[in-house]
C-alpha positions in Angstrom: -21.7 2.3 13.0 -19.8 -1.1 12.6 -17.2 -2.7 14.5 -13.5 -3.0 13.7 -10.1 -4.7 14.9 -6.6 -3.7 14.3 -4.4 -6.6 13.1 -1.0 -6.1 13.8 2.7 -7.8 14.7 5.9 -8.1 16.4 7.7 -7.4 13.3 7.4 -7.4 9.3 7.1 -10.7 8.1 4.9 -12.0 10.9 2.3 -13.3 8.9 -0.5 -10.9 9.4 -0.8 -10.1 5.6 -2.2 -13.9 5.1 -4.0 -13.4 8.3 -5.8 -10.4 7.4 -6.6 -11.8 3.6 -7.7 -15.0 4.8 -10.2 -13.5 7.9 -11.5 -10.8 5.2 -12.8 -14.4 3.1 -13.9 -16.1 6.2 -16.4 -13.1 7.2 -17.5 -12.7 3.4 -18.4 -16.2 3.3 -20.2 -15.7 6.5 -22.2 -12.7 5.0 -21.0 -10.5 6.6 -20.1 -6.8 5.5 -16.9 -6.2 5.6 -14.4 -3.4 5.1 -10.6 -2.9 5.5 -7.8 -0.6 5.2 -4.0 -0.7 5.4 -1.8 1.4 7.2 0.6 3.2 5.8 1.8 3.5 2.1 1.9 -0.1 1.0 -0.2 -0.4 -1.8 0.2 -4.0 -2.6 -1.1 -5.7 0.5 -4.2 -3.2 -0.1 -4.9 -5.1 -3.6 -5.0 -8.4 -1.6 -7.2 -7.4 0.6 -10.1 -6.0 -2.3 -9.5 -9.3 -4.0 -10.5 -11.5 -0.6 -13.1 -9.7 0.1 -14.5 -8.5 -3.3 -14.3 -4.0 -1.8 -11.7 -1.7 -2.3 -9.0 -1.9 0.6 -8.1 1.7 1.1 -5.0 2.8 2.8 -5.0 4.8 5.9 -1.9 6.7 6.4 -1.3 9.5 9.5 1.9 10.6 7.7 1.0 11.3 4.7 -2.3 11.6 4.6 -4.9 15.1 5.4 -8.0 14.7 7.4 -10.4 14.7 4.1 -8.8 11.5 3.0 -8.5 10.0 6.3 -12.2 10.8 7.4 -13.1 9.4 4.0 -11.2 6.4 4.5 -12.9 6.2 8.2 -16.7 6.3 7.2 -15.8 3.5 4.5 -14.9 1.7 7.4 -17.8 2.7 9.4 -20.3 1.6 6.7 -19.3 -2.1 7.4 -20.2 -5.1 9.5 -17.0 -5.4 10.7 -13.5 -3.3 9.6 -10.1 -4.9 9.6 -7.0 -2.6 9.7 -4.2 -4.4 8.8 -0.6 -3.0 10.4 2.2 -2.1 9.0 5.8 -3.5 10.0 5.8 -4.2 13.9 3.1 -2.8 16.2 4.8 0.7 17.1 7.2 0.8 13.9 6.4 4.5 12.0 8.5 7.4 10.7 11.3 8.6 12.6 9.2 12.3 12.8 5.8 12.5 13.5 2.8 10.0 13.7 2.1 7.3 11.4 3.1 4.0 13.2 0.0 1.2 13.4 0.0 1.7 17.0 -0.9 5.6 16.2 -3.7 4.2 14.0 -5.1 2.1 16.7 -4.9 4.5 19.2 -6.9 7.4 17.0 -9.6 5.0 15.6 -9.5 3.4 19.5 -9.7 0.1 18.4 -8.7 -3.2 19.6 -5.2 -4.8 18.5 -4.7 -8.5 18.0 -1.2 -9.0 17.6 0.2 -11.5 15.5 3.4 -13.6 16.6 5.6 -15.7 15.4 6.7 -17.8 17.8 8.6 -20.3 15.4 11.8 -20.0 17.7 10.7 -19.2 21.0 8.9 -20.9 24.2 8.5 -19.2 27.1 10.4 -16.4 26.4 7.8 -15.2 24.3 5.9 -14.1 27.3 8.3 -11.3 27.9 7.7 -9.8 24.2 3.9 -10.0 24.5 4.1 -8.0 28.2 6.1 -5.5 26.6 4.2 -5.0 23.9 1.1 -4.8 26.0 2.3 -2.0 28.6 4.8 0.3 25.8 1.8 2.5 25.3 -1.0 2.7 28.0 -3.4 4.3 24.9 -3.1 1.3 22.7 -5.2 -1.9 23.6 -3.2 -5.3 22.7 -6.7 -7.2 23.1 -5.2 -11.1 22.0 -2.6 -13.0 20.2 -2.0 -15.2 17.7 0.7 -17.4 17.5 2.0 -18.0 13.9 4.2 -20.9 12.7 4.1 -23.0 15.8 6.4 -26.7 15.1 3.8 -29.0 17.4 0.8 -29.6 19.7 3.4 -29.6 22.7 5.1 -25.9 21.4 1.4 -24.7 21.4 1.0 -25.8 24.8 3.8 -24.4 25.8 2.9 -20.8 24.2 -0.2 -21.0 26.1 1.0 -21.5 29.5 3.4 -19.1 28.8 1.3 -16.7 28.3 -1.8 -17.7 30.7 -0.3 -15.0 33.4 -1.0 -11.8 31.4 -4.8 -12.8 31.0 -4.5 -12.0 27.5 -6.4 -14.1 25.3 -5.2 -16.5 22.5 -7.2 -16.3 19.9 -5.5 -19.6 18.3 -2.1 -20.9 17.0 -1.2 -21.9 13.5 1.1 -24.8 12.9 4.0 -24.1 10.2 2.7 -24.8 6.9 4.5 -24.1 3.5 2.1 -24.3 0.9 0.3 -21.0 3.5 2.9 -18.2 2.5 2.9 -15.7 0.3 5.4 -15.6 -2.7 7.6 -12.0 -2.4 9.9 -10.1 -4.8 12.1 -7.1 -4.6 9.2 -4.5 -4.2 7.2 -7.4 -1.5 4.6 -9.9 -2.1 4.4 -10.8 -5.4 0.7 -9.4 -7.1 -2.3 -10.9 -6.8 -3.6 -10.7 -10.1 -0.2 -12.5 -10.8 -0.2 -15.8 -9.0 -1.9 -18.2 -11.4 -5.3 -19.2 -8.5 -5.1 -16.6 -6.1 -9.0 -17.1 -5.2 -7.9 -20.6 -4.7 -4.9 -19.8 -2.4 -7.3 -17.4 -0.4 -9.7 -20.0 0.0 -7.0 -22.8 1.2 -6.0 -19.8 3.8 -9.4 -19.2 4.6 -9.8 -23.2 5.7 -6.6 -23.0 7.4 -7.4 -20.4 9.8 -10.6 -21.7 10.5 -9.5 -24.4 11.7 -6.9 -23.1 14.2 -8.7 -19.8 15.4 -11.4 -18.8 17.4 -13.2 -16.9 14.9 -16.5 -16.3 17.6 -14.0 -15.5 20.3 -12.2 -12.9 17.7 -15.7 -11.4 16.4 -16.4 -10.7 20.4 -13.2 -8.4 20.9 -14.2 -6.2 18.2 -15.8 -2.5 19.1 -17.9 -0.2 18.1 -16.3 2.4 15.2 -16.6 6.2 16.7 -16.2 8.2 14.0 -17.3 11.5 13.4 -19.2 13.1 10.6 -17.1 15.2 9.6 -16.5 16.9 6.1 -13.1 18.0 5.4 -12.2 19.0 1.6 -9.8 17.1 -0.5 -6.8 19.0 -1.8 -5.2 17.0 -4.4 -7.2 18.2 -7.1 -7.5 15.9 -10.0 -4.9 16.1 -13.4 -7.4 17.9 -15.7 -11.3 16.8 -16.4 -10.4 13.1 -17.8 -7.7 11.1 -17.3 -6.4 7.9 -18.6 -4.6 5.6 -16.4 -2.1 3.3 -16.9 -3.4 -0.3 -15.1 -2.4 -3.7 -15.9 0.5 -6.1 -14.1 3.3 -3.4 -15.3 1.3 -0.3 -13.6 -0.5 -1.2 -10.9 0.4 1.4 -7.6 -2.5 3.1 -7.3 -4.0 4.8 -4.1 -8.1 4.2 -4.1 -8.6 7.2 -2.2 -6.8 9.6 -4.7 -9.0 8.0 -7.2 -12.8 8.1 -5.4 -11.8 12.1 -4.6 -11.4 12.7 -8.0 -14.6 11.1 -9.0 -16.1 13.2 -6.5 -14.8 16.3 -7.9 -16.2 15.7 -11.0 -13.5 14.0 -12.9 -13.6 11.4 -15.4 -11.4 8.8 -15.0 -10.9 6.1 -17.8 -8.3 3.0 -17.7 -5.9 1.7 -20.5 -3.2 -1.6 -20.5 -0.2 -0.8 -22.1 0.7 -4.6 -22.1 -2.7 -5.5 -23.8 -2.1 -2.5 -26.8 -4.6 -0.4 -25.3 -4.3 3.5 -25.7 -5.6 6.3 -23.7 -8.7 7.4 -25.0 -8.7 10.6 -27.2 -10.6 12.5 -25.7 -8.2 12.3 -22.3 -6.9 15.8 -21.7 -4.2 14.0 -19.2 -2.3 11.2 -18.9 -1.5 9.3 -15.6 1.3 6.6 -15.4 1.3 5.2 -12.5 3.9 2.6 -10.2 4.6 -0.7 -11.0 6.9 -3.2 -12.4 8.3 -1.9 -15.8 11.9 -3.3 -15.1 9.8 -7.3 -15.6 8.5 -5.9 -18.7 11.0 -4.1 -20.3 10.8 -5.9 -23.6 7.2 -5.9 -24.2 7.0 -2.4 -23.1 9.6 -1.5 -26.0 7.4 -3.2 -28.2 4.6 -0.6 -28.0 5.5 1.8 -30.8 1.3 2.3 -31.0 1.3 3.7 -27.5 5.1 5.4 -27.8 3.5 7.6 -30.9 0.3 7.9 -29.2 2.1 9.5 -25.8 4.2 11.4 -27.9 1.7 13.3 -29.7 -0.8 13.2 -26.5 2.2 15.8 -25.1 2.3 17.7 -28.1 -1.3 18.9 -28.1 -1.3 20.1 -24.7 -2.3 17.1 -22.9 -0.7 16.1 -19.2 1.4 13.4 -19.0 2.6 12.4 -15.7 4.0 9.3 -14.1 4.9 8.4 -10.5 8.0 5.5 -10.4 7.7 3.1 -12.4 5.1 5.7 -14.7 8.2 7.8 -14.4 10.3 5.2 -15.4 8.8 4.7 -19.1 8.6 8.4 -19.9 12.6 7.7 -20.3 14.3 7.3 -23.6 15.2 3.8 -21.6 15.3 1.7 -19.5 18.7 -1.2 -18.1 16.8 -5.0 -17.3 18.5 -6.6 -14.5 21.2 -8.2 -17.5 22.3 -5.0 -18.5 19.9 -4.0 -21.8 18.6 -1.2 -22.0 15.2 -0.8 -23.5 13.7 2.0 -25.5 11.0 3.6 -23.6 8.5 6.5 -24.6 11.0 9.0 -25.3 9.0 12.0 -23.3 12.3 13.0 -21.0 16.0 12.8 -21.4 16.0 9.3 -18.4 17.4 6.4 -19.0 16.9 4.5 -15.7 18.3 0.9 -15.1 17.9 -2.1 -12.7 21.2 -3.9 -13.8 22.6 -2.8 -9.9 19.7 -2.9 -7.4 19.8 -0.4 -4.8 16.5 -0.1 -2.4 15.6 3.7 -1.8 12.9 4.0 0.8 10.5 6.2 3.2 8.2 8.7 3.2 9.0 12.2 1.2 8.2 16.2 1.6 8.0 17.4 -1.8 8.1 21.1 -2.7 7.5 22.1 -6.4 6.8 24.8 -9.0 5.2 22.9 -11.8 2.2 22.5 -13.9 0.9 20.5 -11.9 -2.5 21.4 -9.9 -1.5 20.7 -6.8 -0.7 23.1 -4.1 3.4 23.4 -3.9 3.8 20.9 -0.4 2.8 17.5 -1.5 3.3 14.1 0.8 4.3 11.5 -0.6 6.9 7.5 -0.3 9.3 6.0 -2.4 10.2 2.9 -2.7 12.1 1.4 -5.9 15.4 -0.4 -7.1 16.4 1.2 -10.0 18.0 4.4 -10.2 18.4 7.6 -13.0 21.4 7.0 -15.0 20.9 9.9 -17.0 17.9 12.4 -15.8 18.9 16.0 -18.1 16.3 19.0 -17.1 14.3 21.0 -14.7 14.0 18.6 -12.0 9.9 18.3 -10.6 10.7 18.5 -6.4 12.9 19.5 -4.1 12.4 16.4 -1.6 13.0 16.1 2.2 12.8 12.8 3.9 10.7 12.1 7.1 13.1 13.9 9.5 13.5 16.5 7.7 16.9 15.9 5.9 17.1 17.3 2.8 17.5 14.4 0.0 17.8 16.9 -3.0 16.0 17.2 -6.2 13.4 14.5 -7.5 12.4 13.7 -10.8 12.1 15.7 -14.3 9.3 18.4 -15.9 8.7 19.4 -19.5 5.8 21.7 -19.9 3.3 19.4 -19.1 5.3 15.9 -19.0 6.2 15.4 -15.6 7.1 12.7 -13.0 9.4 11.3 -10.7 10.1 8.3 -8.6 7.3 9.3 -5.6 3.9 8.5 -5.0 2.3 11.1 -4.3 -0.5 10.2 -1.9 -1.5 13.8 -0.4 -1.2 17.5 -0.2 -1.0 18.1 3.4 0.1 15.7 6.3 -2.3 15.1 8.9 0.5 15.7 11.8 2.5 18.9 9.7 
């Protein structure tokens, strides 16, 4: 078994996305195995991370997420030299109902925290937050700080003295610096296969942090990884016995662990870019389009009449297609750009969806259903998008419930065997339902 640290924060935006990437490159050059996961839903921080370190980044998500894929997730980890667990928003932030915050995480996998914080506008004050944080929850083990975005060598001192009472550790403080943060757009961080030298970036970051943090002192707080053998089946059966997915910069949501189960269980799984002309291959017997940023590539995507004709007689003969937001999305007869033109899309449902009037729709989802699909009728999923159904005519796909419980309505449109709706899906069964 490995060792592993929890990297977490005071609040979203702390920095501990660039100080996760950048310690996942440090240890890789060092040779050291590594592995990491993200908490919660967030699939884009989770593509990041693989790309720092050169492994998959799974997510880890006590919400959503059955004991199969969690103890799946946890001997990935287990496997490594050392396991980072990156947090999600601040320390104890999780769904209103039920477990799922990064402090839950910590506490299960009983690993230490290091929690980032950006200290830009305080002093001494900052003490206060840091005891607070420490004693909220007696089971979870803030081990050190790091002190993000700090103006001068006198504000460092002054962050260290502050804190010198709680004998709490600093592991180091980074002085602001603007060419160190990460570009965002409506959905987050903008992708990493987008920016234009992201190895480059990561290895600027990687130099930066080096030269600010205790790296030995940080390698010392980590523990051991005590995690259990054991073998827990995984529900969410695949689609049918190969499926083509949809992958390139307009569908790129994808949850790893959905995707090693499947190959697991036997299923083939081939890939296909829309973008670059490519089609599903023909011997697919289902169809997956998955999240990602069709309302940036409205215009090229209406372009693909090779792919439209290819989907549309894909349905005909049987074959599954299903999408999940922005998957859902292109199944539409169109789709509204941010300037108010609408798009022709794939023409597999009666949707038109549009992103002319941006409206954020967020959180985790319950979804019941009687469908095609071959997965048991309670499904666990998130959603998180800015466009909305102008015109959605049909059977809808789920009846959907929010964390609490509230009931939200019905999600998303079916056809036979064309399905989808604006949630990811990411399991059958929750691990705290």
């Amino acid at each position: 078994m490995g060792k592993g640290l929890v990297i977490a924060a005071t609040h979203s935006g702390a920095g501990k996305s660039l100080i996760s990437m950048a310690l996942l490159r440090v240890f890789r050059r060092q040779k050291l195995k590594m592995a990491a996961a993200k908490v919660g839903p967030d699939y884009i921080d989770g593509a990041f991370h693989a790309l720092a370190m050169g492994d998959i980044c799974y997510n880890y998500d006590l919400w959503a997420m059955a004991d199969g894929a969690l103890n799946m997730v946890e001997q990935h980890l287990a496997l490594a030299d050392l396991a980072l667990v990156e947090g999600v928003l601040g320390l104890f932030d999780g769904p209103i109902k039920g477990v799922g915050s990064t402090a839950d995480v910590a506490a299960k996998l009983n690993l230490p925290v290091i929690l980032v914080v950006d200290a830009g506008a305080m002093a001494q004050s900052v003490a206060a937050l840091i005891y607070g944080f420490k004693n909220f929850r007696p089971d979870v083990n803030l081990t050190a700080v790091i002190f993000n975005n700090i103006g001068s060598e006198r504000h460092k001192k002054m962050l260290e003295a502050a804190v010198e009472p709680l004998n709490i550790p600093v592991i180091g403080c980074l002085p602001r610096h603007q060419q160190m943060v990460l570009p965002s757009r409506h959905l987050g961080l903008v992708q990493a296969n987008e920016m234009p030298d992201f190895n480059g970036f990561v290895d600027k970051a990687a130099d930066y942090i080096m030269q600010h943090l205790n790296l030995d002192l940080l390698l010392s707080l980590a523990t051991d990884l005590d995690i259990k053998a054991a073998k827990t089946d995984f529900a969410l059966k695949p689609l049918a016995q190969h499926i083509a997915i949809a992958k390139d910069a307009a569908f790129t949501f994808h949850y790893g662990h959905i995707f090693a189960q499947w190959r697991k269980m036997g299923a083939e799984l081939s890939f296909f870019s829309p973008l670059n002309d490519e089609l599903p291959n023909d011997d697919a017997n289902a169809v997956f389009l998955s999240g990602g940023y069709p309302e940036l590539f409205a215009a090229e995507l209406a372009s693909k009449d090779g792919l439209r004709t290819k989907l549309q007689k894909m349905s005909a003969s049987d074959c599954m297609i299903y999408g999940e937001c922005g998957g859902y999305m292109v199944m539409g007869e169109g789709l509204v750009d941010r300037h108010g033109k609408c798009h022709q899309m794939f023409g597999l449902l009666d949707l038109v969806t549009s992103f002319e009037t941006p409206k954020r729709h967020l959180g985790y989802r319950k979804l019941s259903h009687q469908s095609q699909l071959p997965w048991q009728a309670d499904l666990f999923g998130h959603e998180f998008h800015y466009t909305h159904a102008i015109k959605a005519n049909g059977t809808p796909l789920f009846n959907a419930t929010d964390a609490s419980g509230c009931e939200l309505g019905v999600m998303g449109l079916q056809n036979g065997k064309i399905l989808g709706s604006y949630a990811h899906v990411i399991d059958v069964k929750g691990h705290n339902d």
